[in-house]
C-alpha positions as CSV (number, residue, x, y, z in Angstrom):
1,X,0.0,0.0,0.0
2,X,0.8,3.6,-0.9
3,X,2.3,5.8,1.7
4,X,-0.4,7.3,4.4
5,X,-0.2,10.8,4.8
6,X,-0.6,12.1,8.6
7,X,-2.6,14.9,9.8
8,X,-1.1,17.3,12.4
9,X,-3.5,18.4,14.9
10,X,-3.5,19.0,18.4
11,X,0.1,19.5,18.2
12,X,1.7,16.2,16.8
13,X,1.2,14.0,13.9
14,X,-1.3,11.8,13.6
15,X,-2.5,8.4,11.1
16,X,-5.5,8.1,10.3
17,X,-7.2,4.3,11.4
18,X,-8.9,4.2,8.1
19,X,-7.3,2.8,4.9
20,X,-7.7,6.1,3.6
21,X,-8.5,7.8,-0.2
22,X,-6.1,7.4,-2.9
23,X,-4.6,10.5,-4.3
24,X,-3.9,9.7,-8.5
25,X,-1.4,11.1,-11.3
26,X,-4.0,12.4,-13.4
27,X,-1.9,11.8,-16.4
28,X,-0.3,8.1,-15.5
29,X,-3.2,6.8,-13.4
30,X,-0.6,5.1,-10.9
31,X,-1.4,6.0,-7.2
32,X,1.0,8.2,-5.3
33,X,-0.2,8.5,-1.6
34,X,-3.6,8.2,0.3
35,X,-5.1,10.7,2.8
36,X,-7.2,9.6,6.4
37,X,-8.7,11.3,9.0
38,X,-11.0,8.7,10.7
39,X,-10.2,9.0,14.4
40,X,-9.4,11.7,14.9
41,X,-10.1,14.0,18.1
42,X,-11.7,16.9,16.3
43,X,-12.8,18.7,19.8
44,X,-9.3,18.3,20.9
45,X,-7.5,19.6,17.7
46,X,-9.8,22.5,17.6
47,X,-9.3,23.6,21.8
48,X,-5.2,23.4,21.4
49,X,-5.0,25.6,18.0
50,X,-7.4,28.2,19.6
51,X,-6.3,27.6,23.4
52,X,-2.6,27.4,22.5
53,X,-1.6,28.8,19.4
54,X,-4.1,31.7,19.7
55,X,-2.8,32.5,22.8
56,X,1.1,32.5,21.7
57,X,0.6,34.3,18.4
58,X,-1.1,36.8,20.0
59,X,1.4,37.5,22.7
60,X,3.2,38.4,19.9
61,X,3.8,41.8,18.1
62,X,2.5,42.3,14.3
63,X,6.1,42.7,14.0
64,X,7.4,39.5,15.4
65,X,4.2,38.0,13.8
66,X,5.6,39.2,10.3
67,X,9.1,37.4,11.1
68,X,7.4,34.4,11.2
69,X,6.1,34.6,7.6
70,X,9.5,35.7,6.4
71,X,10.5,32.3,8.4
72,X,8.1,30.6,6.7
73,X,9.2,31.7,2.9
74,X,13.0,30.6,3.7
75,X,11.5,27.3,4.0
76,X,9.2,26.8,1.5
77,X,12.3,28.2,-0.7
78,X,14.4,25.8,0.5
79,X,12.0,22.9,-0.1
80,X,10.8,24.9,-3.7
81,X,12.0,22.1,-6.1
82,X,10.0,19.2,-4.4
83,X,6.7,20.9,-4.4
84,X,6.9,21.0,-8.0
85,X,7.9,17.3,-8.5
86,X,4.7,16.7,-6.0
87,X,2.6,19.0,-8.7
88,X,3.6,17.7,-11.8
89,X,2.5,14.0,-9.9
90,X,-0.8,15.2,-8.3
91,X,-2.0,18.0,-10.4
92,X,-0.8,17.3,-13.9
93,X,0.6,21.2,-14.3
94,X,3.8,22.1,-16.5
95,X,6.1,23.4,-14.6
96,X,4.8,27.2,-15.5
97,X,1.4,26.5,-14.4
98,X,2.9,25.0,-11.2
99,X,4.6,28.1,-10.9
100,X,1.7,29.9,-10.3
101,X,0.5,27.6,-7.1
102,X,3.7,27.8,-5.8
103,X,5.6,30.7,-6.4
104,X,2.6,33.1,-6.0
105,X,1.8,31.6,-2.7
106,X,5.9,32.5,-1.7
107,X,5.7,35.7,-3.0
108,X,2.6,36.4,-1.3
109,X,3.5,35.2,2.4
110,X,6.5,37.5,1.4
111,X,4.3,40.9,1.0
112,X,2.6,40.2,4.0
113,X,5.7,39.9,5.7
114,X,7.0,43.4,4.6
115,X,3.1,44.9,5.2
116,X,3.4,43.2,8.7
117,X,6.6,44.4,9.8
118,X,5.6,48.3,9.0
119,X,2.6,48.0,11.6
120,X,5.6,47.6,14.5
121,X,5.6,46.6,18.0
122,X,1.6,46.7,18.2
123,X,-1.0,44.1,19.3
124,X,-3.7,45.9,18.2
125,X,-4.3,48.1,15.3
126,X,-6.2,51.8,15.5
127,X,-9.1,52.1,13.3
128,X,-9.5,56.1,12.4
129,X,-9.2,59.2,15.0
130,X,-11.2,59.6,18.3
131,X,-14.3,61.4,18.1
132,X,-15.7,63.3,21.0
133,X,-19.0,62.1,21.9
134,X,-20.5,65.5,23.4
135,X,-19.6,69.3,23.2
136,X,-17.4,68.3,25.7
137,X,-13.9,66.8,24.8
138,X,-13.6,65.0,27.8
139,X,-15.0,61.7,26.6
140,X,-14.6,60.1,23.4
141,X,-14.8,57.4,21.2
142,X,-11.4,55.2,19.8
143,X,-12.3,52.3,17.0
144,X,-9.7,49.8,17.2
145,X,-9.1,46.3,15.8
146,X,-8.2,43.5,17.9
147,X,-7.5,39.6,16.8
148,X,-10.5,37.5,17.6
149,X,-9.8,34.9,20.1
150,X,-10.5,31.9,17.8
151,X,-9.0,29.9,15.0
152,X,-9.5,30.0,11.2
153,X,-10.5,27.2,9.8
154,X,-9.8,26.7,5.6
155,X,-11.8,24.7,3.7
156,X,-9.8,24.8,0.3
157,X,-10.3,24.1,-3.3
158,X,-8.2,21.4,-5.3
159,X,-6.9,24.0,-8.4
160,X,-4.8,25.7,-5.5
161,X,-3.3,23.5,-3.0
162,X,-0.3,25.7,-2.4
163,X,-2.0,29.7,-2.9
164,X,-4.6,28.5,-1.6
165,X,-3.5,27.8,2.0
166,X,-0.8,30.3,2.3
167,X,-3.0,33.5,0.6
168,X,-5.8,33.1,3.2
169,X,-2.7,31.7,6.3
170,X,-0.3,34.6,5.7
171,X,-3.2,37.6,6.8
172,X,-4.4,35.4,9.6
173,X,-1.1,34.3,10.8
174,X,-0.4,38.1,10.6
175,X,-3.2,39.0,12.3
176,X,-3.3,36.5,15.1
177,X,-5.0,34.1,14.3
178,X,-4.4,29.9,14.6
179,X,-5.1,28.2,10.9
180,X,-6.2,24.4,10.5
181,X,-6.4,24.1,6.9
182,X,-8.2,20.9,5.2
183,X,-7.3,21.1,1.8
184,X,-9.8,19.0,-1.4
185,X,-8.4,15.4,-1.2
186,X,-7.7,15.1,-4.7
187,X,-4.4,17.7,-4.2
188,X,-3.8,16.9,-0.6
189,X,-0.6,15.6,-1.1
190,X,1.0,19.1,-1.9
191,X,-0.5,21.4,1.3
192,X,0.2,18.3,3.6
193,X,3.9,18.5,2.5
194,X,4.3,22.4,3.1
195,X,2.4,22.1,6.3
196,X,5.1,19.6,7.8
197,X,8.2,21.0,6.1
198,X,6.9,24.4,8.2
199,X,6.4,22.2,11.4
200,X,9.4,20.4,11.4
201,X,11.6,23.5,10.5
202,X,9.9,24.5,13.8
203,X,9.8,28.4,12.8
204,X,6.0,28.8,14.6
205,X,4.1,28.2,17.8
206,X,2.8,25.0,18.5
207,X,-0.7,24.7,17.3
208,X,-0.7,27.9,15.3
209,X,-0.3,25.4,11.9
210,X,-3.1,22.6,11.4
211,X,-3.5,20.2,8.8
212,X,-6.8,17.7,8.1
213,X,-6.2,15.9,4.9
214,X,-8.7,13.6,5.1
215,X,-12.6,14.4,5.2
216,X,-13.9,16.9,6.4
217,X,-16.5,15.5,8.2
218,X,-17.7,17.2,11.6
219,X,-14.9,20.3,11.1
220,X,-17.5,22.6,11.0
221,X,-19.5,21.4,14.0
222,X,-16.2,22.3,15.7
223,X,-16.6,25.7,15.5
224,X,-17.4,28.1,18.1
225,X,-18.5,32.1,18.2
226,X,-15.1,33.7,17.8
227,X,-13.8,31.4,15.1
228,X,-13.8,32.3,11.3
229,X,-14.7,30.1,8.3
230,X,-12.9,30.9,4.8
231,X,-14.2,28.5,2.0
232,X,-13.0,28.0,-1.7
233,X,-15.3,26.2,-3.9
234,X,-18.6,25.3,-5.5
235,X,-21.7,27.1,-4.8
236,X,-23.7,24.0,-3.6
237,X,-21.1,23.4,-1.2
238,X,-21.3,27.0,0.3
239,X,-24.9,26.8,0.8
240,X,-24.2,23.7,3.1
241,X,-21.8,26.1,4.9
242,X,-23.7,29.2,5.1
243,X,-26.9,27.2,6.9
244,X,-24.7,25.6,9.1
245,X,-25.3,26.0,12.8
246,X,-22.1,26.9,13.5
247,X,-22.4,30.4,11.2
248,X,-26.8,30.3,10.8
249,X,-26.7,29.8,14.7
250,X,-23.4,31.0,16.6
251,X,-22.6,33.4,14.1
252,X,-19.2,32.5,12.6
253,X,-18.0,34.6,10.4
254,X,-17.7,33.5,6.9
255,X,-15.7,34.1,3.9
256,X,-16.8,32.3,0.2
257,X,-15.7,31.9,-2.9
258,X,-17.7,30.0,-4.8
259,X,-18.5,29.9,-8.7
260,X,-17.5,32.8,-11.0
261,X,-18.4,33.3,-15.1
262,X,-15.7,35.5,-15.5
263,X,-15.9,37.7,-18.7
264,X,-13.3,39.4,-20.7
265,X,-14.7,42.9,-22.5
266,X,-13.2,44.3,-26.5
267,X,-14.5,48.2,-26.3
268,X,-16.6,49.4,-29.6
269,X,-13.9,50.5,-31.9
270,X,-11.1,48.0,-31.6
271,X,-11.0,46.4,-35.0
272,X,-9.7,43.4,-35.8
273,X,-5.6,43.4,-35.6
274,X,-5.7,46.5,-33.4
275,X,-3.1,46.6,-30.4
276,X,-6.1,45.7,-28.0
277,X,-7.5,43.2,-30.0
278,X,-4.3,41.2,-30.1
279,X,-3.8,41.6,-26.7
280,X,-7.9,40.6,-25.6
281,X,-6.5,37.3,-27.9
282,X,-3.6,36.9,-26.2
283,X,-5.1,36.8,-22.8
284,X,-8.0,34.7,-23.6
285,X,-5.9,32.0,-25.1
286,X,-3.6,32.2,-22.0
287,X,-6.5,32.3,-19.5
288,X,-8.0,28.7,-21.0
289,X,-4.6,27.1,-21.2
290,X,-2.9,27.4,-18.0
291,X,-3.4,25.1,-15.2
292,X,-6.3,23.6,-18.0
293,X,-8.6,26.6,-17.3
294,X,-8.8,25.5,-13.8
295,X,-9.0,28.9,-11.9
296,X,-11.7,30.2,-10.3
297,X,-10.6,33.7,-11.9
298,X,-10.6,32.4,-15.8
299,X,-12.1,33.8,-18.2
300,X,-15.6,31.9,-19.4
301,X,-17.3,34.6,-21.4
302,X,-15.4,36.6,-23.8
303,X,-17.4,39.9,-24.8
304,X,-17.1,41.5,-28.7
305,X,-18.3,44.3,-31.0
306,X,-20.6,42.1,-33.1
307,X,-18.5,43.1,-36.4
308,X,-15.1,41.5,-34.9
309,X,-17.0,37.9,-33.7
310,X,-15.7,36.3,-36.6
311,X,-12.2,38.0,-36.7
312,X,-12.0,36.9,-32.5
313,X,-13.2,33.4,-33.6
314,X,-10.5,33.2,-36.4
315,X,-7.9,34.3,-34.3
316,X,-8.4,32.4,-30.4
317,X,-8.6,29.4,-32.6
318,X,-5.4,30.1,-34.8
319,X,-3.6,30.1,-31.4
320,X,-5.3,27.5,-29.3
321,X,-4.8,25.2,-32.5
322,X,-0.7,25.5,-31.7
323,X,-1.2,24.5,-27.6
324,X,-0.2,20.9,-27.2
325,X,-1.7,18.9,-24.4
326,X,-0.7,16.0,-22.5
327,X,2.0,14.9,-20.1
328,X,3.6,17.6,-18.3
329,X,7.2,15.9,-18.1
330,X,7.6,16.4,-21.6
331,X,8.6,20.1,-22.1
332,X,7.2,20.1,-25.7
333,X,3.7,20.2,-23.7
334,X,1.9,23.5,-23.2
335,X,-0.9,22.5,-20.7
336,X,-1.1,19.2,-18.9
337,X,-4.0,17.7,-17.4
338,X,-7.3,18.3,-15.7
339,X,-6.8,17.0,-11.9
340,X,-8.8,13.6,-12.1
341,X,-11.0,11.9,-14.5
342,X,-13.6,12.9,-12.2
343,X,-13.1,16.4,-13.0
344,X,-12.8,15.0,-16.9
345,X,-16.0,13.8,-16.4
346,X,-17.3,17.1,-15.3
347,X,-16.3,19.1,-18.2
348,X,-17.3,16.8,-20.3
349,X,-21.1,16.9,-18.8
350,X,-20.3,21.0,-18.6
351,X,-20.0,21.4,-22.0
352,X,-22.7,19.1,-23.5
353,X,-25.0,21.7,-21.1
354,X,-23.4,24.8,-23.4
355,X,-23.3,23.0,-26.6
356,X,-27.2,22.9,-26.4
357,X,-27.3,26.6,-26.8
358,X,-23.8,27.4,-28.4
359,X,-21.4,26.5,-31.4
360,X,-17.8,24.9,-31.5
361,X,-16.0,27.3,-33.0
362,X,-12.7,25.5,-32.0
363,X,-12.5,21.8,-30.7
364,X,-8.9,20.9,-29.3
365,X,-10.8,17.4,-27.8
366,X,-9.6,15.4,-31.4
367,X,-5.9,16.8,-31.1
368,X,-3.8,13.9,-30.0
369,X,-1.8,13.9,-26.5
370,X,1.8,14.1,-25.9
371,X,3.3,11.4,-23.9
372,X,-0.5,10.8,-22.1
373,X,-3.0,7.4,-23.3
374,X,-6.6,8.8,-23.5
375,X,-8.2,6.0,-22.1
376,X,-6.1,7.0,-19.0
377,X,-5.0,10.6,-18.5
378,X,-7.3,13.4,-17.3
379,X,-6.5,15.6,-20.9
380,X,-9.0,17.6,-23.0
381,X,-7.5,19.9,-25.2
382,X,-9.0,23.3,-25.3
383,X,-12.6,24.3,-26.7
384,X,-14.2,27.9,-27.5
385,X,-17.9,28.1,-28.0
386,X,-19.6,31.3,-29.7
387,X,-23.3,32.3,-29.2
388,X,-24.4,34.8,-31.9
389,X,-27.4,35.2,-29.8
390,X,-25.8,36.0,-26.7
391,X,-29.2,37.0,-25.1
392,X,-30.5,33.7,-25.7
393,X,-27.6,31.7,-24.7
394,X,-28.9,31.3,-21.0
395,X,-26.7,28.3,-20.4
396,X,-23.4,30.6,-21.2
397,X,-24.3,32.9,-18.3
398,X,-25.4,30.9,-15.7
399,X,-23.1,27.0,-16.0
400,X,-19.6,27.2,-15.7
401,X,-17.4,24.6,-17.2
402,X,-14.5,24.6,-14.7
403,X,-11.7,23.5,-17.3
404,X,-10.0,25.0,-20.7
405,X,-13.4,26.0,-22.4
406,X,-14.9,29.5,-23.2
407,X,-17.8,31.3,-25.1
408,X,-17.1,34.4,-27.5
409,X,-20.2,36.3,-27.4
410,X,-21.0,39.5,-29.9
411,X,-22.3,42.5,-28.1
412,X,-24.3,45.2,-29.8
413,X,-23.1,48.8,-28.0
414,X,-21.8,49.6,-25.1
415,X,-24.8,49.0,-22.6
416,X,-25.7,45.5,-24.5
417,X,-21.6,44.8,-23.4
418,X,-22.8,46.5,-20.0
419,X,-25.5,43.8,-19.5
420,X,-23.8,40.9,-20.7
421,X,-20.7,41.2,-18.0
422,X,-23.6,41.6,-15.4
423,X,-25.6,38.7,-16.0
424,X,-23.2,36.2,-14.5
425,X,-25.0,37.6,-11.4
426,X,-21.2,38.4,-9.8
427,X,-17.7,37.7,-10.5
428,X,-14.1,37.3,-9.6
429,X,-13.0,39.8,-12.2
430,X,-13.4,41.0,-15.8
431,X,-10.6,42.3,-18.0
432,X,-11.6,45.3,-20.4
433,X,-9.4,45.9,-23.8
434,X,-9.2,49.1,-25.5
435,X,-7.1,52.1,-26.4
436,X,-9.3,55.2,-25.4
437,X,-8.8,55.4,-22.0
438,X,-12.3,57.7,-21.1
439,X,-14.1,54.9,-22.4
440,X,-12.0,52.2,-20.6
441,X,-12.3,54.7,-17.0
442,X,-16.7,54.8,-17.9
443,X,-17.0,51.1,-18.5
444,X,-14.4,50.0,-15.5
445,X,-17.4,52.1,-13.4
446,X,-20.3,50.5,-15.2
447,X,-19.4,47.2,-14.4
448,X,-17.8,47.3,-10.8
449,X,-20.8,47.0,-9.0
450,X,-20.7,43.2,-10.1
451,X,-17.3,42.3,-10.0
452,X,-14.6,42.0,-7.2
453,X,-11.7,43.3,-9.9
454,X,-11.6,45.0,-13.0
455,X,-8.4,44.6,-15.0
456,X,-7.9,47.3,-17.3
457,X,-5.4,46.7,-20.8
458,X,-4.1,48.9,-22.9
459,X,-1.2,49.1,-25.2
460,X,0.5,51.1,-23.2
461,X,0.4,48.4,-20.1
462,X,1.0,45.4,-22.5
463,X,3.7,44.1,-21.0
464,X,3.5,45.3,-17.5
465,X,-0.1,44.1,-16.5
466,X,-0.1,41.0,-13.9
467,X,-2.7,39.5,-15.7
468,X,-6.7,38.9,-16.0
469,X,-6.6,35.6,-13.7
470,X,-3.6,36.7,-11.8
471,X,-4.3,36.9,-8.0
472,X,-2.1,40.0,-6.8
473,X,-1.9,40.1,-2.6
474,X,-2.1,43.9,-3.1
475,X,-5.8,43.7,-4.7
476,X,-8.7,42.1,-3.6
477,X,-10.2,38.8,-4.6
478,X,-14.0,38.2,-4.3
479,X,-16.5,39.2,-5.9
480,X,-20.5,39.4,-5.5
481,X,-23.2,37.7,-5.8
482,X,-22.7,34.0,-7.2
483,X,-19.2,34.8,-6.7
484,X,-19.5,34.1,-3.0
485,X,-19.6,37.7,-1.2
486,X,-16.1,37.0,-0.4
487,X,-13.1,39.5,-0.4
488,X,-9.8,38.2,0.8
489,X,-6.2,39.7,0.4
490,X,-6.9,43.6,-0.8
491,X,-3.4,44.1,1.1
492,X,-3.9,45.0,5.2
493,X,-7.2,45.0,4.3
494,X,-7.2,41.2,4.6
495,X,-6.9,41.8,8.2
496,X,-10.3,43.0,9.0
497,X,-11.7,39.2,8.3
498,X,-9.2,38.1,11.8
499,X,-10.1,40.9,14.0
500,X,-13.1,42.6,15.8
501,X,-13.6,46.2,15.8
502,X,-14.7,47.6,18.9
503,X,-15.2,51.4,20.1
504,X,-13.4,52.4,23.2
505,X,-15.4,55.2,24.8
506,X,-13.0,56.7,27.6
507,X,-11.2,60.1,28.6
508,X,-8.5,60.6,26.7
509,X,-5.9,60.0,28.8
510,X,-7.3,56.4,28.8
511,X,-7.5,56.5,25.1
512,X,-3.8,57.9,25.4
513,X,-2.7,54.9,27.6
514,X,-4.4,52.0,25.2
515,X,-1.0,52.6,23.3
516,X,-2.4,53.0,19.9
């Protein structure tokens, strides 16, 4: 039998007493390592992270809290080259796609070292000036932010297993804040490994780290008042979350990212081999490739002037004809697999739903695989759908096929475009393409209120942009609506999520003394 991961909770490592779930190659089949958390004393792992490591962290400065991130990248540098072997096994990604997972999720713990270590030798953070409460100055009112006295729990999606933990652990860590993580089972392998290279380099509190890679079974039932709930996933799954007793009942606070038809916008005017064109082409083409279109910020729905559908057509499918698909080991391959045949399956079923109401304008599902059987790997090479009717195309704007597909739609005029990016009922982000930059500035505003990020291109930012599904810690992620209501990172901002804000209403030589 494969190797059994352990789980570290309560302080130590633990097995398991299950046989546990096998975690695949999705490109050789072979199994690499299972994941078990049947026995495991839930009650007790839950009481030492909050009783334990809440209470250490929290003796500590933001400062001294920041040291420990910047501990925690010389580690996960140190250990950089085996987390991609472990991603090219378990997730199928090249070795740039991997990149992503990985090195964003360094250079993110990074910033929030920096950010941290500017707040200084503070334990809690002061939220605006005091304001008098009467004509008389004598008593007033001081918002401040304190860390809540409970633990984070993360209930993580499998596209990430590496950003994922250490984009939502770096601002609680910061802030605080003990984090037991229980990353998707299919990609376990990857957040297990970082979680113990981190413990055994021994670089933070006990019980300020947790790790669940099994089920996740009774972790919510676990939760008390004070604790905090930050989920990535499907919507279906949220809903189970946000009824809950733990967040209906006790009032956890909860963070979700859930489903997101992201859209990508051509302004009126760009004509076919414009700068902006080329560029909207460029990015769409990129957005469906890497990791195999499996990021919650991709782009789904691609938004043109109605004279320029065929142009976009021709040219996405001139340049998704030249990706190659198969094993990532081979480095003649441009995108490697989906993460299981499960999620094969999926996209499979996802895109008979949008073929009903939509036409293959390019089909990448006949193109053979490098190095990768069919009847075994979890491949599908890339497919774009149009819609002439994007009105009637209600499947395009309300399923989203969570691998390397997308749907060019034509748009009539600006307000037509305007409608279109809304109807996915909330986003992640949309990207906008054009050279005039009133127009860009008036269209950024017209679609905000439905989007958590608007990623503006022009010429001018070509090569500097950090890209439409490029998660920067400095902006937020989240969006509205069927996006999940979410907003993580934003910079500090990501703070607020690990700490209560409460008003102080003293004399100000109390206000003086709290140190602030």
């Amino acid at each position: 039998m494969t190797e059994l991961l352990s789980n570290y909770a309560a302080g130590r490592w633990q097995a398991g007493t299950g046989n546990g779930t096998p975690l695949f190659d999705p490109v050789l089949g072979n199994e690499l390592v299972r994941v078990d958390a049947t026995g495991l004393d839930l009650p007790e792992a839950f009481a030492f992270a909050r009783q334990q490591g809440g209470a250490a962290l929290r003796a500590l400065t933001y400062r001294e809290r920041a040291a420990l991130l910047a501990a925690i990248v010389k580690v996960l540098l140190a250990n950089r080259d085996a987390y991609y072997e472990i991603a090219t096994a378990n997730a199928g990604t090249v070795k740039n796609d991997s990149g992503v997972d990985i090195d964003g999720a360094i250079f993110t713990l990074g910033q929030y070292a920096k950010w941290g270590d500017a707040l200084g030798d503070a334990r809690a953070l002061r939220d605006g000036d005091a304001a008098r409460l009467g004509k008389d100055p004598a008593f007033q009112s001081q918002h401040l932010s304190v860390p809540t006295h409970g633990v984070a729990l993360f209930i993580n999606a499998f596209n990430f297993p590496s950003w994922g933990l250490w984009e939502k652990a770096a601002p609680a860590l910061l802030s605080g804040v003990p984090v037991i993580v229980k990353p998707a089972t299919a990609t376990a392998w990857l957040t297990q490994r970082m979680v113990k290279d981190v413990v055994d380099a021994g670089v933070l509190p006990a019980g300020a780290l947790s790790v669940i890679a099994g089920s996740s079974a009774g972790l919510m039932d676990q939760l008390q008042p004070f604790d905090v709930v930050s989920f990535t996933g499907s919507a279906e799954t949220a809903g189970v979350i946000r009824s809950h007793p733990a967040v209906a009942q006790r009032s956890v606070r909860a963070n979700i990212e859930a489903d997101s038809l992201n859209s990508a916008m051509l302004l009126p005017g760009e004509a076919q081999g414009s700068e902006a064109f080329n560029l909207l082409v460029r990015e769409v083409v990129r957005e469906m490739t890497m990791k195999s279109g499996q990021k919650c910020t991709a782009i789904r729905r691609i938004l043109v002037p109605a004279e320029v559908y065929d142009a976009a057509a021709e040219a996405i499918g001139a340049k998704l004809a030249g990706i190659s698909v198969g094993n990532p080991r081979n480095d003649s391959v441009r995108m490697g697999s989906l993460v299981s045949r499960a999620q094969l399956s999926a996209v499979r079923e996802g895109l008979a739903a949008l073929q009903a109401q939509a036409t293959v304008l390019h089909d990448g599902r006949d193109r053979t695989l490098v190095d990768a059987d069919p009847a075994v790997a979890a491949c599908i090479g890339p497919v774009l759908l149009g819609a002439r009717d994007a009105d009637a195309a209600q499947a395009v704007h309300e399923v989203e096929v969570f691998g390397p597909v997308a749907t060019l739609l034509p748009y009539r005029d600006s307000s037509h475009a305007f409608a279109l990016a809304h109807r996915g009922q909330g986003s992640l982000v949309t990207s906008l393409y054009g050279s005039d930059e009133t127009a860009l500035a008036q269209t950024a505003l017209a679609v905000a209120a439905s989007h958590g990020r608007v990623h503006v291109v022009t010429p001018d930012v070509a090569q500097a942009h950090s890209g439409h599904g490029n998660v920067m810690p400095m902006s937020q992620h989240g969006g509205p609506g069927r996006a999940g209501g979410g907003a993580e990172l934003g910079g500090l901002r990501a703070l607020d999520f690990y700490h209560q804000r409460t008003a102080v209403q003293a004399s100000p030589g109390v206000l003086a003394a709290l140190g602030l």
